[in-house]
RODO-2510 file (C-alpha; in nm, 4 decimals, decimal comma):
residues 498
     n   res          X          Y          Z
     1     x     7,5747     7,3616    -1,7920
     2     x     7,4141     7,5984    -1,5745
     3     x     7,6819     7,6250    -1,3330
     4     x     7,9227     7,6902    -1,6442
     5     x     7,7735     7,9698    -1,6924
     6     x     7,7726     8,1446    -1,3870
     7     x     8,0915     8,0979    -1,3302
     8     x     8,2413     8,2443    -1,6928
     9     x     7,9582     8,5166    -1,6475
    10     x     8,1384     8,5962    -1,3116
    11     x     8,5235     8,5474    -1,4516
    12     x     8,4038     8,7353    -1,7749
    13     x     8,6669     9,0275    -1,7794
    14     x     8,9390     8,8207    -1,7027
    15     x     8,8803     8,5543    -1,9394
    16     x     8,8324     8,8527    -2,1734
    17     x     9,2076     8,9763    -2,1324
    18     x     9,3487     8,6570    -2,1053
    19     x     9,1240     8,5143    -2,4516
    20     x     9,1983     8,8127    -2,7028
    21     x     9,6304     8,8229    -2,6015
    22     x     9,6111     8,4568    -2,7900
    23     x     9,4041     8,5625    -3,0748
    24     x     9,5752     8,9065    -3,1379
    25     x     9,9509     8,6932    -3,1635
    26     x     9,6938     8,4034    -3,3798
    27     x     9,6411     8,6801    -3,6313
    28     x     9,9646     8,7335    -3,7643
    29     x    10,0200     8,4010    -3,8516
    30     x     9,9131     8,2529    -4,1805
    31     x     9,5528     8,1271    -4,1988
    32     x     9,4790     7,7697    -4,1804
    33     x     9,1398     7,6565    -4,3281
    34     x     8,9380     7,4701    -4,0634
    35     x     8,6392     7,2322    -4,0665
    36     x     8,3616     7,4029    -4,0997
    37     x     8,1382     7,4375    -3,7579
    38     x     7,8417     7,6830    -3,5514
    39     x     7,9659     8,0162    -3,4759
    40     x     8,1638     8,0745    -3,2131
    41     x     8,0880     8,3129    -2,9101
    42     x     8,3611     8,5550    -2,7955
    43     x     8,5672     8,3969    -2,4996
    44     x     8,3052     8,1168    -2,4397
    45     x     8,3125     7,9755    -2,8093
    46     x     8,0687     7,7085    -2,8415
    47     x     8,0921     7,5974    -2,4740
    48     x     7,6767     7,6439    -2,4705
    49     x     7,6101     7,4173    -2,7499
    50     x     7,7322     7,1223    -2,5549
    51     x     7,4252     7,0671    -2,3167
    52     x     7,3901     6,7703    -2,0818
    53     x     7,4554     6,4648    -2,3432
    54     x     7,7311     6,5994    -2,5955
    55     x     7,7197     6,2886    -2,7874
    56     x     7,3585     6,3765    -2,9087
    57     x     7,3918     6,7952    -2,9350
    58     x     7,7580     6,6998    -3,1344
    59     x     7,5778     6,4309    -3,3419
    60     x     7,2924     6,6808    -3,4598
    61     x     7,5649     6,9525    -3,5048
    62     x     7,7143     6,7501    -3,7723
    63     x     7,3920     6,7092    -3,9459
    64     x     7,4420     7,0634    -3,9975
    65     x     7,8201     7,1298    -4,0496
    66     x     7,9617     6,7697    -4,1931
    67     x     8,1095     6,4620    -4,0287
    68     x     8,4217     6,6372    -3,9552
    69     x     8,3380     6,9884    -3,7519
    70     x     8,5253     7,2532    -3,5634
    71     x     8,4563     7,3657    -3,2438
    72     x     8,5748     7,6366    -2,9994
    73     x     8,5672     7,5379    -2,6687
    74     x     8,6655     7,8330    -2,4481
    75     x     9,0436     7,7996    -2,5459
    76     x     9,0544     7,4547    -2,6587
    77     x     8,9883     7,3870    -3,0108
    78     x     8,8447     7,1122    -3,0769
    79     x     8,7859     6,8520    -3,4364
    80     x     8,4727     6,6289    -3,3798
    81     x     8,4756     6,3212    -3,6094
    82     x     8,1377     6,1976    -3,6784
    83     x     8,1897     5,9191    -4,0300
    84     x     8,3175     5,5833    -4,0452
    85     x     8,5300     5,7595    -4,3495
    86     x     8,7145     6,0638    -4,1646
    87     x     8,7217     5,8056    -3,8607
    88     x     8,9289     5,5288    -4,0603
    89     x     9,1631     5,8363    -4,1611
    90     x     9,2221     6,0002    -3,8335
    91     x     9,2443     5,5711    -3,6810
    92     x     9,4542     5,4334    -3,9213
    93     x     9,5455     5,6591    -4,1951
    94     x     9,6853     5,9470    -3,9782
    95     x     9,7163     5,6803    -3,6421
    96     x    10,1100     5,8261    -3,5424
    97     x     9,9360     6,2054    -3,5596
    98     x     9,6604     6,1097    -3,3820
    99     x     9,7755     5,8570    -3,1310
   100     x     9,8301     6,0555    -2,8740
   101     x     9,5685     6,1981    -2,5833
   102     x     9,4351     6,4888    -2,5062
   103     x     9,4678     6,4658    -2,1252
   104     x     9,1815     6,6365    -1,9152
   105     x     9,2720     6,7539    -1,5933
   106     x     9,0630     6,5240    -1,3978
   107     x     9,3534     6,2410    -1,4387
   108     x     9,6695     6,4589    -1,3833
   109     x     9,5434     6,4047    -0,9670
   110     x     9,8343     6,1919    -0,8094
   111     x    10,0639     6,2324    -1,1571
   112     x     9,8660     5,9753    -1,2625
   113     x     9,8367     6,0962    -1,6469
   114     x    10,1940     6,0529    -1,6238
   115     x    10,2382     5,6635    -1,5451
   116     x     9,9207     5,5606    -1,6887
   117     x     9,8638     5,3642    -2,0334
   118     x     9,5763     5,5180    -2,0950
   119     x     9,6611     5,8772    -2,1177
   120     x    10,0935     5,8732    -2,1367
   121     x    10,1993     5,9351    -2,4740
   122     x    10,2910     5,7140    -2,7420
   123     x    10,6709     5,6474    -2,6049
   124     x    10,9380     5,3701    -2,4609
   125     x    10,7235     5,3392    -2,1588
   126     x    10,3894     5,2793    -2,3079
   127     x    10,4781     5,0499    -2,5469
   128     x    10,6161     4,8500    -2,2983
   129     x    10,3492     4,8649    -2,0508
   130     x    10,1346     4,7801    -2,3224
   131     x    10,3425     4,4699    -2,4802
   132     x    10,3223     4,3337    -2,0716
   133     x     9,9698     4,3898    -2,1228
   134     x     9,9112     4,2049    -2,4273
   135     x    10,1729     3,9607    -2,3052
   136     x    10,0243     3,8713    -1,9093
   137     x     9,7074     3,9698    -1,9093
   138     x     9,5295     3,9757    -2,2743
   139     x     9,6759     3,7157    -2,4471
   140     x     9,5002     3,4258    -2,6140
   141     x     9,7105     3,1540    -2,4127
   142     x     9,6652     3,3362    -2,0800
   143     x     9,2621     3,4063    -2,1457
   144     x     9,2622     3,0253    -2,2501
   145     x     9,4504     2,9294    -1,9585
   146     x     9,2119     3,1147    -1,7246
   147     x     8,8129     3,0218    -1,8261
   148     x     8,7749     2,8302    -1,5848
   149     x     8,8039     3,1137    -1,3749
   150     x     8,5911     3,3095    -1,5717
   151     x     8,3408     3,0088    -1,5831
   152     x     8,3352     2,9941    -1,1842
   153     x     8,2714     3,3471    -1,1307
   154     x     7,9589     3,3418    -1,3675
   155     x     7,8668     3,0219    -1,1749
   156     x     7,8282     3,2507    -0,8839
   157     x     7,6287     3,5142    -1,0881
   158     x     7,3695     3,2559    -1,1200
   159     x     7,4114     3,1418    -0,7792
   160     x     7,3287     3,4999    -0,7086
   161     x     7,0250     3,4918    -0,9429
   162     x     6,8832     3,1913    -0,8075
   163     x     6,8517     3,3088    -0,4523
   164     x     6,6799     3,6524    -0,6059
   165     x     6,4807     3,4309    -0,8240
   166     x     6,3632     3,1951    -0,4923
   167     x     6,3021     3,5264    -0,3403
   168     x     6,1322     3,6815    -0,5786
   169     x     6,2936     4,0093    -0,6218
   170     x     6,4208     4,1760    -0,8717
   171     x     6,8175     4,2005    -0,9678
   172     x     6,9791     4,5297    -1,0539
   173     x     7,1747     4,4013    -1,3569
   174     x     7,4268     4,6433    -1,3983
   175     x     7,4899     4,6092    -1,0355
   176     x     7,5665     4,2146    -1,0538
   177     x     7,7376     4,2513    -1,3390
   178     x     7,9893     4,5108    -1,2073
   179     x     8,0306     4,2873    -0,8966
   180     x     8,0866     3,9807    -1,1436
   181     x     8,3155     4,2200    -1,3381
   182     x     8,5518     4,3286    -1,0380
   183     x     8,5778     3,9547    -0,8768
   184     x     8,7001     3,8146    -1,2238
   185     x     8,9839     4,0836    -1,2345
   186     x     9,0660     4,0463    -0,8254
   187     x     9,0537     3,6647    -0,8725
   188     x     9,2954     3,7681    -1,1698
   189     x     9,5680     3,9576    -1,0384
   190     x     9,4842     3,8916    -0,6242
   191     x     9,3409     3,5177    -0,6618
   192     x     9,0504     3,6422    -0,4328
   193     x     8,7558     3,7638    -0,4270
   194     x     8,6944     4,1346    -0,3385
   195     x     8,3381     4,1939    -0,3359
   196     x     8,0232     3,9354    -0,2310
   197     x     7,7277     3,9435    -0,4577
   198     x     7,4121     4,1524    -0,2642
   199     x     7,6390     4,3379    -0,0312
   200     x     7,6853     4,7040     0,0342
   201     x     8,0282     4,7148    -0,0934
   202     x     7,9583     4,6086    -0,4395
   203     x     7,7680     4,8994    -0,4195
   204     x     8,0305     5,1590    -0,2862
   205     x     8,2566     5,0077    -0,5107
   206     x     8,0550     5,0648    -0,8459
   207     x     7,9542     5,4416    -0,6990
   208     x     8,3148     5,4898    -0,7143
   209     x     8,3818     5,4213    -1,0020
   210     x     8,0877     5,5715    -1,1748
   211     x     8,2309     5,8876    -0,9741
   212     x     8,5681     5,8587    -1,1763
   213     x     8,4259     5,8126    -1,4430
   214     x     8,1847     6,0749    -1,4189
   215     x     8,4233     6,3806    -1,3220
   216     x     8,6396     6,2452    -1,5875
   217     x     8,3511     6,3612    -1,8192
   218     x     8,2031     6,6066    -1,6828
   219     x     8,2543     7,0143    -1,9008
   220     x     8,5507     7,1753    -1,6702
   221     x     8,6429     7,4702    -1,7012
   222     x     9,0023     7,4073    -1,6507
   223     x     9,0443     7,2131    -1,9712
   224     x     8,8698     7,4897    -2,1868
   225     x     9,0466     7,7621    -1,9769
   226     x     9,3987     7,6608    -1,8890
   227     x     9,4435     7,9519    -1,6597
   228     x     9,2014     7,7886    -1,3983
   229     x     9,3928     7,4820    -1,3241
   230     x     9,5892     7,6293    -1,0406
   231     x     9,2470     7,7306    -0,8711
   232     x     9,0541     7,4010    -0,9531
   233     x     8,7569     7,5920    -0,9839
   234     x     8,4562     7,3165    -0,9554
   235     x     8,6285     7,1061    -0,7434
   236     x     8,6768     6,8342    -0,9435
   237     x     9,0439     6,7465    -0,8764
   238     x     8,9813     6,7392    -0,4918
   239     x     8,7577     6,5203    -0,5318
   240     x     8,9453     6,2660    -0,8237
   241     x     9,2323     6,3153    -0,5335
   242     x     8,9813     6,1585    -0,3161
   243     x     8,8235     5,9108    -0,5621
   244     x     9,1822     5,7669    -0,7062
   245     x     9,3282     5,7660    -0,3444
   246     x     9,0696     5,4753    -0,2461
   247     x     9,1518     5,2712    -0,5209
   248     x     9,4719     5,3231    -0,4563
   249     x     9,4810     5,2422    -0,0842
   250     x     9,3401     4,8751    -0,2020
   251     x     9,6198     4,8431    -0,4798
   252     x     9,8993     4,8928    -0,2825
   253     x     9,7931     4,6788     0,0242
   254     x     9,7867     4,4041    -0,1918
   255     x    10,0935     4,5053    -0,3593
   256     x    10,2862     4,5393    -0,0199
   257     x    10,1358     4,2480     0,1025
   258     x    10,3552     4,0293    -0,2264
   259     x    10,6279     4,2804    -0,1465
   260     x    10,6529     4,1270     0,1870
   261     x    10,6467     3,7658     0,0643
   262     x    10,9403     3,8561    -0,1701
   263     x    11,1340     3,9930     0,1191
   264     x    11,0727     3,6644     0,3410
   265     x    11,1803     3,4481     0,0914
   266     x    10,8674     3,2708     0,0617
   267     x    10,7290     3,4254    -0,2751
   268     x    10,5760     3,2261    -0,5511
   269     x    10,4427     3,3394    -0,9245
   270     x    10,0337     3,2353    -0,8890
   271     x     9,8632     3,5165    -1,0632
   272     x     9,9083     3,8105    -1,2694
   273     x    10,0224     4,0116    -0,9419
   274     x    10,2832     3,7607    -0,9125
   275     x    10,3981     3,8171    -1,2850
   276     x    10,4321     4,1886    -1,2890
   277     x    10,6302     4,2087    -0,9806
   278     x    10,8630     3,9604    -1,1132
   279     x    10,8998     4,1337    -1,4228
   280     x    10,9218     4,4890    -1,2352
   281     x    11,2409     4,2766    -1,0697
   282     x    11,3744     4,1357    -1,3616
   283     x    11,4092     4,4565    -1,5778
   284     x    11,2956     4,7873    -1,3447
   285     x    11,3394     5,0094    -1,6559
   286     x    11,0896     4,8266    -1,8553
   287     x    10,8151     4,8053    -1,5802
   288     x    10,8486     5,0278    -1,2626
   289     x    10,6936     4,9999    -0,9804
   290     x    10,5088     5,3129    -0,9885
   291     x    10,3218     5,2271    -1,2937
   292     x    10,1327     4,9259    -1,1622
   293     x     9,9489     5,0742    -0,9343
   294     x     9,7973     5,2973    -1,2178
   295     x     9,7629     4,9967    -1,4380
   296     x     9,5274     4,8436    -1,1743
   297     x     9,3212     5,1626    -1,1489
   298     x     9,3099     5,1870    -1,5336
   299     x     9,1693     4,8075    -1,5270
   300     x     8,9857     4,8152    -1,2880
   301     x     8,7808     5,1160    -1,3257
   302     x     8,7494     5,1119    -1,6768
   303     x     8,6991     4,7789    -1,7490
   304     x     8,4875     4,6810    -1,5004
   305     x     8,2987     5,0309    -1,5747
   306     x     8,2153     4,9298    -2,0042
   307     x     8,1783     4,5718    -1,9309
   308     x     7,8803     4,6136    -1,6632
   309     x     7,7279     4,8963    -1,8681
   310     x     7,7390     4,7344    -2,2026
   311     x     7,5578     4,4016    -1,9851
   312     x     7,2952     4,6005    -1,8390
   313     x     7,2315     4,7928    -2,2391
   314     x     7,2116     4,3851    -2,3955
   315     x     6,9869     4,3581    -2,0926
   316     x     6,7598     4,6552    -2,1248
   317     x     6,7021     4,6306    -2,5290
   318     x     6,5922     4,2212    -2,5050
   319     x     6,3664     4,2966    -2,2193
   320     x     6,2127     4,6330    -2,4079
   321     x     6,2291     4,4073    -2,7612
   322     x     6,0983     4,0109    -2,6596
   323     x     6,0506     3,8832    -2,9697
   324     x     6,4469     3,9201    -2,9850
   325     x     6,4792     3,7798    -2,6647
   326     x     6,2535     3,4973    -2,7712
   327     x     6,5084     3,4612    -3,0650
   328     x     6,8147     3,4347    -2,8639
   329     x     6,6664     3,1670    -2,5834
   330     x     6,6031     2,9659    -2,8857
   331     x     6,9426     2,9932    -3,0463
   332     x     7,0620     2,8785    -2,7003
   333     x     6,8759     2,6017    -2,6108
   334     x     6,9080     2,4526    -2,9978
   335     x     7,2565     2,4400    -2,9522
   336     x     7,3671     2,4532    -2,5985
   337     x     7,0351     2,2620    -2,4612
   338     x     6,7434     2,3262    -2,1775
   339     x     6,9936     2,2159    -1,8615
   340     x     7,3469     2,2535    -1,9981
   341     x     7,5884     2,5507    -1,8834
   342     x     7,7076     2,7899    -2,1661
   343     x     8,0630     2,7650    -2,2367
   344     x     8,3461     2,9693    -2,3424
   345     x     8,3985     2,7296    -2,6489
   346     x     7,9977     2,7930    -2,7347
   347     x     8,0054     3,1288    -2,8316
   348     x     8,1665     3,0873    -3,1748
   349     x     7,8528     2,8735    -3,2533
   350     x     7,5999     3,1321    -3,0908
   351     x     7,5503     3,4012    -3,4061
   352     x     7,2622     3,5321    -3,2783
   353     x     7,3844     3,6319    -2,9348
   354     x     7,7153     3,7809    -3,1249
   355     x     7,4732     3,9717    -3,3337
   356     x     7,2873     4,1243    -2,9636
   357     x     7,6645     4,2080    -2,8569
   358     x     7,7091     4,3811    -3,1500
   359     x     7,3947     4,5903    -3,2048
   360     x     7,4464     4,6755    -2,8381
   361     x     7,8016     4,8043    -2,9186
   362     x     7,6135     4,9877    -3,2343
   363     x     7,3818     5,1575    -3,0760
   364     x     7,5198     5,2176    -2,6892
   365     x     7,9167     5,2520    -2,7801
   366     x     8,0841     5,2265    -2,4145
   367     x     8,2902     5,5500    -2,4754
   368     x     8,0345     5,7337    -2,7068
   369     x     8,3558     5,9980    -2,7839
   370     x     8,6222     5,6945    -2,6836
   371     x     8,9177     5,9000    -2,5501
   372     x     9,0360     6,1919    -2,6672
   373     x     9,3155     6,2314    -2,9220
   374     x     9,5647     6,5063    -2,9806
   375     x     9,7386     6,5642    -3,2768
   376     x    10,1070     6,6007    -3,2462
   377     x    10,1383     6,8654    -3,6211
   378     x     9,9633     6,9881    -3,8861
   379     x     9,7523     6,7270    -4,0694
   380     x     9,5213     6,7809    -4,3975
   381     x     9,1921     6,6061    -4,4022
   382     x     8,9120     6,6006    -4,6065
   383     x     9,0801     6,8892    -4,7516
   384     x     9,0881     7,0636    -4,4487
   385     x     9,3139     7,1523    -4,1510
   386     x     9,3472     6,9775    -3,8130
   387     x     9,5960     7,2429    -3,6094
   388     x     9,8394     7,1096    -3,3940
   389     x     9,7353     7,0681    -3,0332
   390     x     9,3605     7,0620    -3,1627
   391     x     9,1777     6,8065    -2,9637
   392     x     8,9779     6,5320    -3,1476
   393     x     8,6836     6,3516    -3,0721
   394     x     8,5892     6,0304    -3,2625
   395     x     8,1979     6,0386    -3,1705
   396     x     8,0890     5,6677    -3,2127
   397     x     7,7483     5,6964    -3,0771
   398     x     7,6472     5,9197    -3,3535
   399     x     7,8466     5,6873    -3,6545
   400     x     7,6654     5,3898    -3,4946
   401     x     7,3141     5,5816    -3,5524
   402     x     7,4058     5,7642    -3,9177
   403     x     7,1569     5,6625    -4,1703
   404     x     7,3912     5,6353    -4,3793
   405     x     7,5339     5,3294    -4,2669
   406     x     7,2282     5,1395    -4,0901
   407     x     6,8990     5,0727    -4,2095
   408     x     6,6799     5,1816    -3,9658
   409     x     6,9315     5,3321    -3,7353
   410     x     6,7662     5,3792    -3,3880
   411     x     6,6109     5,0426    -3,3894
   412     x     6,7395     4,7278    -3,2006
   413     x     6,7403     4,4899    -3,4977
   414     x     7,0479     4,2382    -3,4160
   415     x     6,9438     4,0266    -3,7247
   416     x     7,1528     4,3059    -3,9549
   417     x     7,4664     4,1762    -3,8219
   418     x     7,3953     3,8226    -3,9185
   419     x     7,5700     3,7232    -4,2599
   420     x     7,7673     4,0740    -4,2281
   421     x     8,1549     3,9989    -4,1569
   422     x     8,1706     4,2456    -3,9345
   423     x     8,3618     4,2368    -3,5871
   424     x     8,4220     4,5450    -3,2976
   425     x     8,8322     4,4570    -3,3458
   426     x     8,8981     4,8069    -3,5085
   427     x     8,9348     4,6858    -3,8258
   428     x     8,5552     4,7814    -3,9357
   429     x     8,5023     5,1312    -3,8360
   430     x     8,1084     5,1519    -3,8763
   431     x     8,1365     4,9625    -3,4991
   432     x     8,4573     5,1020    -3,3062
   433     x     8,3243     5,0707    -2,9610
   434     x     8,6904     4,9551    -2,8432
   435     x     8,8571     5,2497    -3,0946
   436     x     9,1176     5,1568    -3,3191
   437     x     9,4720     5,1662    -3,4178
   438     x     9,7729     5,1684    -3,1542
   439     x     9,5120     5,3249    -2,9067
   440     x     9,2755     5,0564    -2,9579
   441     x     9,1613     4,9543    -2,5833
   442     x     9,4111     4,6212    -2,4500
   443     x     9,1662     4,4994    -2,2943
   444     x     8,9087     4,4234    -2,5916
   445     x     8,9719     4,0328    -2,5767
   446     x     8,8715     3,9765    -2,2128
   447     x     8,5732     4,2369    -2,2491
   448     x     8,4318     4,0059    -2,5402
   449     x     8,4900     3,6776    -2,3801
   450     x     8,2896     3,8051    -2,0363
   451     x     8,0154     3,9657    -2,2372
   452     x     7,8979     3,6780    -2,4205
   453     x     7,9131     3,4603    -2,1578
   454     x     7,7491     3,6213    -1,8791
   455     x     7,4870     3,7558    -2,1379
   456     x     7,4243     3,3959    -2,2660
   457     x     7,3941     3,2357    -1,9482
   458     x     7,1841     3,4812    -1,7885
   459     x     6,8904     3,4497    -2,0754
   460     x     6,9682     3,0434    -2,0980
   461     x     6,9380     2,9700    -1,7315
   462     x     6,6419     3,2259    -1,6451
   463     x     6,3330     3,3980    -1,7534
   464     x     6,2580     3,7400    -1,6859
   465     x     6,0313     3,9707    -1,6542
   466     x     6,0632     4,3647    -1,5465
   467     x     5,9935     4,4825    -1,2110
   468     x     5,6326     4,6007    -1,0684
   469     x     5,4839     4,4567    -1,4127
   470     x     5,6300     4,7173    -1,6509
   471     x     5,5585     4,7033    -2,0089
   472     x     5,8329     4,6564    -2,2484
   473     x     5,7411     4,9179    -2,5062
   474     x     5,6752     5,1720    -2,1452
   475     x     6,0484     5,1228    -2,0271
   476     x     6,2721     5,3803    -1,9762
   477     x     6,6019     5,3793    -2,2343
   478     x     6,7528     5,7293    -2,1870
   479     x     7,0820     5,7299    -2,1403
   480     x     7,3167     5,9491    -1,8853
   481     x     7,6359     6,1059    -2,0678
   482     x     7,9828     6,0208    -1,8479
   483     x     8,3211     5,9137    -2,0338
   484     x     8,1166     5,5800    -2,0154
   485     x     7,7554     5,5761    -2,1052
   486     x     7,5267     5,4561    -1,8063
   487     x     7,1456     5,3404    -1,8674
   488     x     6,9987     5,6769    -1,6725
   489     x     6,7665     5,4202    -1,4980
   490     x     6,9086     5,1142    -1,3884
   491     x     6,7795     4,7905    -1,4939
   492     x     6,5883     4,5909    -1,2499
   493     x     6,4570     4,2457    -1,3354
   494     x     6,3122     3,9539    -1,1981
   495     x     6,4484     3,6156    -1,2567
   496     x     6,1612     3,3809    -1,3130
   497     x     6,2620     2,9684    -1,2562
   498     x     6,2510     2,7955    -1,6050
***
């Protein structure tokens, strides 16, 4: 935050002018009784009290102030949610007041806030991108349909692992996993392959999106001080412009390249591709054009973003706890067996390795605020205010650590999940890595399916031991705050033969 502050230091008296007109035309308006929360400053409000991982200074915040908190963030005023309780309310109770986003200005580079089902609001539009979603892409038949697909692209994961395991040198999980990740989804929608396993542009292609991800994230001052968005002040939408015009350089080659087959008569529906054009020619009003770019770069930087992460987190907390490792290479070769390949139709069968999927979820939520809500009017809660326009952040990472909840919080104890009907669906909102309600991520049904079975088949086909002979209880598990939380030290293991 250190370049935060020199820049408000330097725009001080303007921001001064430009912060009191509000509050003098605020105070003749009836007083609405806000959440409590820490004092604000003048002009700056509690901008400082953010530091370098908001999930943790916000979590420790609400020790002090309650599970649902106000803050003043320059201009923007902001409701942090930290219960399962007030979470279920603002979710599910309140879900048409709260369903729509809080857009950031990192994602209004290319209009893409506009066309995107991520951050559009709850309208005509979106719920039609997202019934093609559920429809084409997320459904059970078509995720049925597809494992083998799935099942050949982890076949090449271990491929991968092998060759590192011959060679004895150590795999950067995360890395593999992204690569894994992005292949499934090009194989998908492009039936090809995108990236090689090992090669620089798995790389590139996962610095990226980390990159997104990360100026998506990171404190600017144009959100908290509207008046800077004309002047883009750290940069960040030059270089989203940048970061989104890659991605979508690749989207709309391949898109042109169907385009052309359509135009030469010699077009045929063989992938998901295939299916949204058709549909964008069938019915233009319920699926343009324009949007599927955006789609792609939604799904293909976020989900290829959480999925890899969450891997590397399973990953990380086995390796730094074995005796749970030890627990879950047992579980698999009891019921899948010392040889066999884990499958798809295995994992309902594997409770121990849903209960590490979980716990990971619990205590390394993807989204540790998921995405950022804006309430539409007036709502009462908890017998307090949430103003219109306020934004709202659900912080899962700290209801996945309140003591309230978990036994033990900070420790990686999958064992409390098993016996506990408890799923990450949105329906349980102690564990809402995925979010809940209308907003609930589309996407939640592949995530699951890829998790488990790339987890389970790298501990059943391997060994493995950290890199240069690091301890378990000596390994580094701080994490690095982005709209997706990253390991701040990436995993590297080595396979060991079984």
């Amino acid at each position: 935050m250190d370049s935060l502050a020199f820049l408000l230091w330097i725009l001080l008296p303007w921001l001064t002018i430009y912060f009191l007109l509000p509050l003098l035309k605020r105070s003749k308006s009836s007083p609405k009784k806000l959440p409590p929360g820490p004092f604000p400053l003048p002009i700056f409000g509690n901008l400082f009290e953010l530091g370098s991982k908001p999930h943790k200074s916000l979590a420790k915040l609400a020790q002090k102030h309650g599970p649902l908190m106000t803050l003043q963030l320059g201009q923007a005023t902001t409701m942090v949610v930290s219960s399962a309780g007030i979470a279920k309310q603002v979710l599910q109770t309140n879900d048409i007041s709260f369903s729509n986003r809080n857009v950031v200005d990192a994602v209004c580079v290319l209009n893409h806030h506009k066309v995107s089902m991520v951050w559009m609001p709850v309208s005509t539009p979106w719920k039609n991108m997202r019934k093609i979603c559920n429809s084409h892409i997320f459904s059970k038949y078509r995720l049925d349909s597809t494992h083998h697909l799935r099942r050949k692209k982890v076949e090449e994961l271990l491929a991968y692992v092998q060759s590192s395991c011959q060679a004895g040198v150590a795999v950067n999980i995360g890395q593999a996993a992204f690569g894994t990740t992005f292949n499934l989804l090009s194989n998908t929608f492009f039936s090809m392959d995108l990236l090689k396993h090992g090669s620089d542009e798995i790389h590139e292609f996962k610095e990226l999106v980390c990159n997104i991800m990360a100026e998506v994230a990171k404190p600017n001052f144009a959100d908290y001080f509207p008046m800077l968005k004309r002047i883009d002040p750290q940069g960040i939408r030059k270089r989203m412009t940048i970061h989104f015009g890659k991605m979508m350089d690749l989207f709309n080659t391949m898109i042109n390249q169907r385009l052309l087959a359509i135009k030469s008569g010699s077009f045929e529906i063989k992938d998901v591709l295939d299916e949204l054009l058709a549909v964008n020619y069938e019915n233009c009003e319920e699926f343009k054009q324009s949007y599927l770019r955006n789609l792609l770069l939604d799904l293909f930087a976020a989900g290829t973003d959480t999925t890899s992460s969450t891997l590397e987190w399973a990953m990380a907390e086995l390796l730094h706890n074995p005796d749970k490792l030890t627990n879950a290479k047992e579980e698999l070769e009891r019921i899948i067996g010392r040889g066999n390949i884990v499958q798809e139709g295995d994992i309902d069968r594997l409770l121990y390795l849903q209960s590490i999927v979980k716990e990971t979820f619990r205590l390394h939520p993807p989204v540790p605020f998921l995405i950022p809500r804006k309430v539409t009017a007036d709502v009462e809660l908890c017998g307090f205010t949430v103003p219109k326009d306020a934004q709202v952040l659900v912080n899962a990472w700290a209801i996945g650590r309140d003591q309230n909840l978990w036994e033990n919080p900070h420790s990686f104890e999958p064992e409390r999940f098993l016996g506990l009907e408890m799923d990450v669906k949105g329906q349980d909102f102690e564990l809402i890595p995925f979010g809940a309600g209308r907003r609930i991520c589309p996407g939640l049904p592949l995530a699951i399916r890829m998790l488990h079975l790339m987890l389970g088949s790298l501990i059943h086909s391997f060994n493995w031991k950290l890199e240069n002979g690091d301890k378990p209880e000596n390994m580094d598990m701080d994490d690095k705050f982005g709209i997706t939380l990253h390991k701040a030290q990436s995993l590297l293991a080595i396979p060991i033969q079984l």
